[in-house]
N, C-alpha and C positions, 0 to 999 in steps of 0.2 A: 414616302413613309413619314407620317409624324413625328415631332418631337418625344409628345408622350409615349412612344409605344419604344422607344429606346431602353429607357432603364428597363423595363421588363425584360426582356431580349440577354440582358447579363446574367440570369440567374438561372436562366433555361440555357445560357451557353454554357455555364456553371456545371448547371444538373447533367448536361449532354458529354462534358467533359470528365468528370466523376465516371457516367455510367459506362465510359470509352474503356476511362482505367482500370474500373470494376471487370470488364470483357476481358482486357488482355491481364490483368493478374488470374482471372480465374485460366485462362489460357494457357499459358506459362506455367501456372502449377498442376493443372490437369494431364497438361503435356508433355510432361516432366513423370507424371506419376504411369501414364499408359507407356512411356518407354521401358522404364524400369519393372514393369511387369512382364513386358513383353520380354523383356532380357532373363527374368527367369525360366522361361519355359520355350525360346525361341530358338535354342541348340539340341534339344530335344527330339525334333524328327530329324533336325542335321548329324545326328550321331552315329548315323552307321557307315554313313558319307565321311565322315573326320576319321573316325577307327580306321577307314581302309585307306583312306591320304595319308595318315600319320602313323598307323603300323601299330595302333593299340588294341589291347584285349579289351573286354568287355568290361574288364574289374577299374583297368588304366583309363576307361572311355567314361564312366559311370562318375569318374570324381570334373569332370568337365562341369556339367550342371551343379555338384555337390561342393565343388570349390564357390560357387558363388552362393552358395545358399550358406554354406559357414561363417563367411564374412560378414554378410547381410545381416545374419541373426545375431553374431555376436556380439556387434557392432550399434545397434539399433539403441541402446538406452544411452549408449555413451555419446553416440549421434545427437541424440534430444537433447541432452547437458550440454554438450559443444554451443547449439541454436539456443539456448539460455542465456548461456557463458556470453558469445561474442556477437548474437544478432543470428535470426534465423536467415533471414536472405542471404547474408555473407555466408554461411556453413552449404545451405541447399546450392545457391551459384559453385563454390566450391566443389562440394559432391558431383555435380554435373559436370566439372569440368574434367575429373578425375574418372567419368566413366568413359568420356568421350576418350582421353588417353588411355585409358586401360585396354577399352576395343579397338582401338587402332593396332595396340600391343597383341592382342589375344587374336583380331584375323588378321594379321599380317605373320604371325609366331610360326618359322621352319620346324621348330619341333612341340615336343608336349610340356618340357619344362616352364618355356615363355607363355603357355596357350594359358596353363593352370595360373602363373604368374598374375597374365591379365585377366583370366576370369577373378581372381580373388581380390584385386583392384576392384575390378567391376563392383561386388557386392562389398566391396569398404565405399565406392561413390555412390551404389545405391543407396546405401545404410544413411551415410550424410543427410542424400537428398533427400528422400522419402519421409520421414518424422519431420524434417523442417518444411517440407510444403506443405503437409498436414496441419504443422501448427500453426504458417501461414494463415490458412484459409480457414481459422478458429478466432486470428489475431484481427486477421482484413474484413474479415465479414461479420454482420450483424444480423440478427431480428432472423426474418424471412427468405433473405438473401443468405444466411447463411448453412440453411435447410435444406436451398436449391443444390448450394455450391456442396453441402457434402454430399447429395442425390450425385450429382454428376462426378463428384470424386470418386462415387464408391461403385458408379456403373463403370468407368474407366478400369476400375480396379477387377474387375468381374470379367471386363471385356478381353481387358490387355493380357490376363493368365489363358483366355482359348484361344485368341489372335494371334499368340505367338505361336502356338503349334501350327496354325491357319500360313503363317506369315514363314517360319522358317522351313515347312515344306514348300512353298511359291520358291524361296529365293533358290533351298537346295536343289530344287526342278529347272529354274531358268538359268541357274548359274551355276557357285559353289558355296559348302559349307561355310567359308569365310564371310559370305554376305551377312550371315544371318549375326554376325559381328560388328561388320563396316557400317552396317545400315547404321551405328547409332552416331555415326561422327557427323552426317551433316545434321539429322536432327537434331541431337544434344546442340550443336552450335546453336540451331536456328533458336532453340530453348533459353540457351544461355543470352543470347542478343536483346533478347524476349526479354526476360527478365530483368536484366542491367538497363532497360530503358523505360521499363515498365513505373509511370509513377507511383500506383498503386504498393508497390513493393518500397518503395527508397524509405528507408529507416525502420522498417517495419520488423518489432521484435526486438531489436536494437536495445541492448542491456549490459551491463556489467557485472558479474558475479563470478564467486571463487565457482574451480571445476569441481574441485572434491576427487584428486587422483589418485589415491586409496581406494577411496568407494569406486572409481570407473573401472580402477584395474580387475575389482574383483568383479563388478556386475560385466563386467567383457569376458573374463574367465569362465565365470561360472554360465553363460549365457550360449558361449563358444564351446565347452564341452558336451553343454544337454544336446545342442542338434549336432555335435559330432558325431555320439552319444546315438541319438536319435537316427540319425542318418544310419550308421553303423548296422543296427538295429534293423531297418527294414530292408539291408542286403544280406546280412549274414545268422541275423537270427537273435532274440533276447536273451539266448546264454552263453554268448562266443564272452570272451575276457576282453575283446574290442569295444562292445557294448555297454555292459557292467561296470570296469573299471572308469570312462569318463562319467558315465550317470553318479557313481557313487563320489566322485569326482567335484562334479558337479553339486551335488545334494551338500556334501561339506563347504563348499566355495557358499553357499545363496545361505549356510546357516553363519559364517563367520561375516558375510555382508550385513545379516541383521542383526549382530554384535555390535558391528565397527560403525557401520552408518548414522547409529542415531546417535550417538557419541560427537558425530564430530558438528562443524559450527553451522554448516547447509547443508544436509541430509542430500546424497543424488536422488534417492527415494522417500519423498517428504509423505507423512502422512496425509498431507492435502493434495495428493494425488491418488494416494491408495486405498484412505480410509473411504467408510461410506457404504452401504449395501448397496445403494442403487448402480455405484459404478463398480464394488466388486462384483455385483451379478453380470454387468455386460463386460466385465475380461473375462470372465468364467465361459459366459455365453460367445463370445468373438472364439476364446482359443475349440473350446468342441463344436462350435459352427466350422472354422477354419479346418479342423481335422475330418468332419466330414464329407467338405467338399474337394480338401486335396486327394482323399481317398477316390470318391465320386469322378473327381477329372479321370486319374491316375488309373485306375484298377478299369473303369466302364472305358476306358482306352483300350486295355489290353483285351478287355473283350472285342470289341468291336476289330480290335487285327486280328486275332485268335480265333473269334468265332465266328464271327459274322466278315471274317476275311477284306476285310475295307483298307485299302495301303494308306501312307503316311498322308497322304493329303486330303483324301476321302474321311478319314478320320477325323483329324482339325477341322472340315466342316462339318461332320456328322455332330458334333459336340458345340458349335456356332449359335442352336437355338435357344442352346442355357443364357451367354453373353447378351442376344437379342432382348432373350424374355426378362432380363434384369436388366437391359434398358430401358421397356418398356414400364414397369414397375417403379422404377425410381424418377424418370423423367415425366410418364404421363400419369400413373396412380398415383402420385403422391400429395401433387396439388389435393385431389377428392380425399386424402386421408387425411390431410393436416390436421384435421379438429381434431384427428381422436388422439389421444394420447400418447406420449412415446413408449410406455411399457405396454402398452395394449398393441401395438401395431407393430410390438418386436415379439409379443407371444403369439399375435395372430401370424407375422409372417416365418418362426421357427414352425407352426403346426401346418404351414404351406407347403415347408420343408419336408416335415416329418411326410407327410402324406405322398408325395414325391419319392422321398428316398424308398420307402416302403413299400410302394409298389415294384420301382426297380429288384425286390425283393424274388418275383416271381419270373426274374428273366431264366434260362436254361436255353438248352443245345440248338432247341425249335421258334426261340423266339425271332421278331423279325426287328426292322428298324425303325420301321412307321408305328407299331404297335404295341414294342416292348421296350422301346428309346426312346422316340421322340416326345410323347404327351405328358412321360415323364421329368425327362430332363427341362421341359417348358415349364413346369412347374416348382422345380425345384428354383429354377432362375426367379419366377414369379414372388416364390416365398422368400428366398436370400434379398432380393431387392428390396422388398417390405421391411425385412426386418435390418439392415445392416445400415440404415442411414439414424432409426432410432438407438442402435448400438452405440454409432461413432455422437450421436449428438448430446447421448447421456454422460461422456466420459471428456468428452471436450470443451462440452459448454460449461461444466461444471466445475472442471480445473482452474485454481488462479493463473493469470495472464502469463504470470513470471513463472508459471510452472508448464507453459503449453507446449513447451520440446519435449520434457520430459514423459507426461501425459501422452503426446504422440511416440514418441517411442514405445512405451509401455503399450501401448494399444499396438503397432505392427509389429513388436515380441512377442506377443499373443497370439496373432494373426499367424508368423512366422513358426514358433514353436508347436501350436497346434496344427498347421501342419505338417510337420516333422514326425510330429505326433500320431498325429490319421494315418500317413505312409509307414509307420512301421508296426501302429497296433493291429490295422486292418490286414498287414501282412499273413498275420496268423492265421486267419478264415483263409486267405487267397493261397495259399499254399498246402492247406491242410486236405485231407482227406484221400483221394484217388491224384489229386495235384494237376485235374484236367481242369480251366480254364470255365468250362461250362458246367461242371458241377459244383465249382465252390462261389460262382457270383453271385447267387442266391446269398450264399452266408454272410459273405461281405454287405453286402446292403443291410442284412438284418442286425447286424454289430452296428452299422454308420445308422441305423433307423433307433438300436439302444443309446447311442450318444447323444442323439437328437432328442429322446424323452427325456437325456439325463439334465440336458439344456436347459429344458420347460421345467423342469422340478427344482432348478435349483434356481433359476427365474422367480416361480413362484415363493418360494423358501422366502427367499432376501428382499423381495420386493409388495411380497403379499404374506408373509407369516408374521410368528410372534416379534412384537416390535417396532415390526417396520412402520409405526404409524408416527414414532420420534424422531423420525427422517430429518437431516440436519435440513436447516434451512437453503444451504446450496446446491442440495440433490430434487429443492421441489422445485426452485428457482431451472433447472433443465428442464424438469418437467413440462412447466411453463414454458 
C-alpha cells in the first residue's frame, strides 16, 4: 500500500464509522418503538387465558389493556417536556427501563391488583419512551436520512399494533399468558444496552429548561380523563355518567390549561409547536387517520371471530397483510415518491385509504376472506404508509429543536386519543341495529370511510384554502 493512499483511507473510516452509528441509533430507536407497540395490543388475544388463571370477569379483564392505554395517553405530553427538560436519551433510556420492571411486575403478578399495577407502569415507561425516540430521530437525523428513518419508524409502528395480536396468540399457544409480558424484559434490556452504547445517541437532545409543573399537571389531567373518558365510552355507552362526567372533566381541565399556559415564562405548549396550518392539518389528520384504523384493526377483528369464525391466532395473521403492505409502501414506494410533495403524497395516500376503507363497506354474513378482507385491507396498509411518513415529517421537521419532545408528544396524543376515539364513536354502528355482527359491519366502515373524507376536507381547508398561500416560512421550509 502506498503512502499516498493513507490519508484518504481516514475519511472513509470516518464516513464508515458515522454510518455504523447512524445503523444502530436508528436500531435502538426502532426497536424500542416496535416493542412498545407491541405491548399495546399483545395481552389482547392472551385475555381470556388470564380471565380464567386469574378468576376475572370480563369488566375486571377489559381494564388489563385499558390500564396501559391510560397511562400511555395521559402521560405523553408531559413525557415530551421531561425529553426537553433533561435530555431525550436520558428520559427514553429511563422509560425503557421502567417498562422492562413493570413487565417483570405484571407477568410474574399472583393476582389482578399487581397485573394492573404493572400494566400502568408499562404505559407510564411507554409514554417516557415513545415521544423521546421520536424526537430523537428528528434530532439525529437530517436531509434524506431522515425521510428513510421516519419511513421505518412509522412501518414499525403499523407493524408492531398487528404483530402483537400475531405474537401474543404464539406465545399464549406455546406457553402462558404471562409470556406475552416476560417477553419484553430481555428485549427491553437488549434496547437499553443498545442505546447507552450507541454513539450516535450520547448527548443528543441534551438541554436544560424549566418543566412548567402547573402546565404538566394540568395537560396529564386533562389528557388522563379524555381517554378515560374515552375508554369508558366504548364499553358502556356515550350516556352512562362514567363517560360524561371525565369528558366534561376533561373539556374544563384543556380550557383552564389555555389560560394558565401562556401566562407563565415557557409555555409546555408553545405556539411554535401548535400554530401553523400545515401542522395543524396533520394533527387533525394523524388523530382521524388514527381513529380509523383503531376501529379497522378493532371491530374487522370481531368480524373475522364472529363471522367468518377464525380463532385467536388465525385472526392476527388474517390482519398480517395490512402490516406487510405498509412495509411495502414506506420502505420500497417511497424512494419513487420523494419528489412529489409532502401534502400531495399525504392527500394521495388518505384517498388510498378512503378507497380501502370503503370498500370494506360491502362486507355481510356471505362475504369471504380472500375477497371481502384481504384486497382490502392490502390497500388500506398501501395508503396509511404513503401517507403517515409525510404526516410525522410536516409536524417534526418543522418544530424548533428545543421544542422536539414536545412536538413528539403532541403527535403520539393525537395518534393515542384518536384512537380512543375511533373505539368508542365506531361503537355506535357496531352495536346498533339487530346487534348481529354481520349486519352492522357494513355501517361501521361507512362511519370510518365519513372520517376518512372528513381528513381530506380539512387537509384541503388548511393546506389549499383561503390563506394558506401566507404560509410561515417554517411550514414551507418542511415542505422542502
Amino acid at each position: 500500500m502506498s503512502v499516498d493512499a493513507v490519508p484518504d483511507e481516514v475519511p472513509a473510516r470516518a464516513a464508515g464509522s458515522r454510518a455504523r452509528a447512524r445503523g444502530l441509533t436508528l436500531t435502538a430507536i426502532v426497536g424500542a418503538e416496535f416493542m412498545l407497540q407491541l405491548d399495546g395490543t399483545v395481552v389482547n388475544v392472551a385475555l381470556p387465558a388470564l380471565q380464567s388463571d386469574l378468576g376475572l370477569s370480563a369488566a375486571a379483564g377489559s381494564w388489563v389493556p385499558n390500564a396501559f392505554l391510560l397511562a400511555f395517553g395521559g402521560l405523553l405530553l408531559l413525557a415530551g417536556r421531561l425529553g426537553d427538560a433533561f435530555g431525550h436519551r436520558r428520559v427514553f433510556v429511563g422509560g425503557l427501563g421502567l417498562v422492562v420492571l413493570a413487565s417483570l411486575l405484571a407477568g410474574l403478578a399472583p393476582g389482578v391488583e399487581l397485573l394492573l399495577a404493572g400494566r400502568l407502569l408499562q404505559g407510564a415507561g411507554a409514554a417516557l419512551a415513545g415521544p423521546n425516540g421520536l424526537a430523537l430521530l428528528a434530532v439525529v437525523f437530517e436531509g434524506e436520512r431522515r425521510q428513510r428513518a421516519f419511513g421505518l419508524y412509522s412501518t414499525v409502528t403499523g407493524l408492531g399494533a398487528s404483530a402483537g395480536m400475531v405474537l401474543g396468540g404464539v406465545l399464549t399457544w406455546a406457553g402462558d399468558w404471562r409470556w406475552s409480558l416476560l417477553v419484553n424484559v430481555p428485549v427491553g434490556l437488549l434496547i437499553i444496552v443498545l442505546s447507552l452504547t450507541t454513539p450516535g445517541l450520547a448527548g443528543a437532545g441534551t438541554r436544560s429548561r424549566p418543566l412548567g409543573l402547573l402546565s404538566a399537571a394540568l395537560v396529564t389531567a386533562a389528557v388522563g380523563t379524555a381517554v378515560y373518558g374515552l375508554v369508558h365510552a366504548a364499553e358502556q355507552g356515550w350516556g352512562d355518567a362514567g363517560t360524561l362526567v371525565p369528558l366534561a372533566g376533561s373539556a374544563a381541565l384543556w380550557v383552564l390549561l389555555a389560560v394558565v399556559d401562556p401566562r407563565t415564562s415557557e409555555p409546555l405548549l408553545p405556539a411554535a409547536v401548535l400554530a401553523g396550518r400545515e401542522r395543524a392539518g396533520a394533527f387533525v389528520d394523524l388523530l382521524l387517520l388514527a381513529a380509523v384504523l383503531t376501529g379497522f384493526l378493532v371491530y374487522l377483528v370481531q368480524y373475522l371471530r364472529g363471522v367468518l369464525h377464525f380463532n385467536a391466532l388465525q385472526s392476527g395473521l388474517a390482519v398480517l397483510p395490512f402490516g406487510l403492505a405498509l412495509l411495502l409502501s414506506t420502505q420500497v414506494l417511497t424512494p419513487y415518491v420523494s419528489g412529489v410533495g409532502l401534502k400531495t403524497r399525504a392527500l394521495l395516500g388518505l384517498g388510498v385509504v378512503l378507497a380501502g376503507v370503503a370498500w370494506l363497506a360491502r362486507l355481510d354474513a356471505d362475504s369471504s376472506y380472500l375477497t371481502g378482507v384481504l384486497p382490502q385491507i392490502v390497500l388500506v396498509g398501501l395508503g396509511v404508509g404513503v401517507a403517515i411518513v409525510p404526516f410525522n415529517m410536516i409536524i417534526l421537521s418543522a418544530a424548533p429543536p428545543e421544542h422536539a419532545g414536545v412536538a413528539a408528544g403532541v403527535l403520539q396524543t393525537a395518534l393515542t386519543v384518536g384512537g380512543s376515539l375511533g373505539l368508542a364513536v365506531l361503537l355506535i354502528p357496531f352495536t346498533g341495529g339487530d346487534g348481529e355482527i354481520a349486519g352492522t359491519i357494513s355501517t361501521v366502515f361507512l362511519w370510518a370511510a365519513g372520517a376518512t373524507v372528513l381528513a381530506l376536507l380539512v387537509s384541503v381547508l388548511l393546506w389549499y384554502g383561503p390563506g394558506a398561500r401566507r404560509a410561515a416560512p417554517p411550514e414551507r421550509a418542511a415542505e422542502a
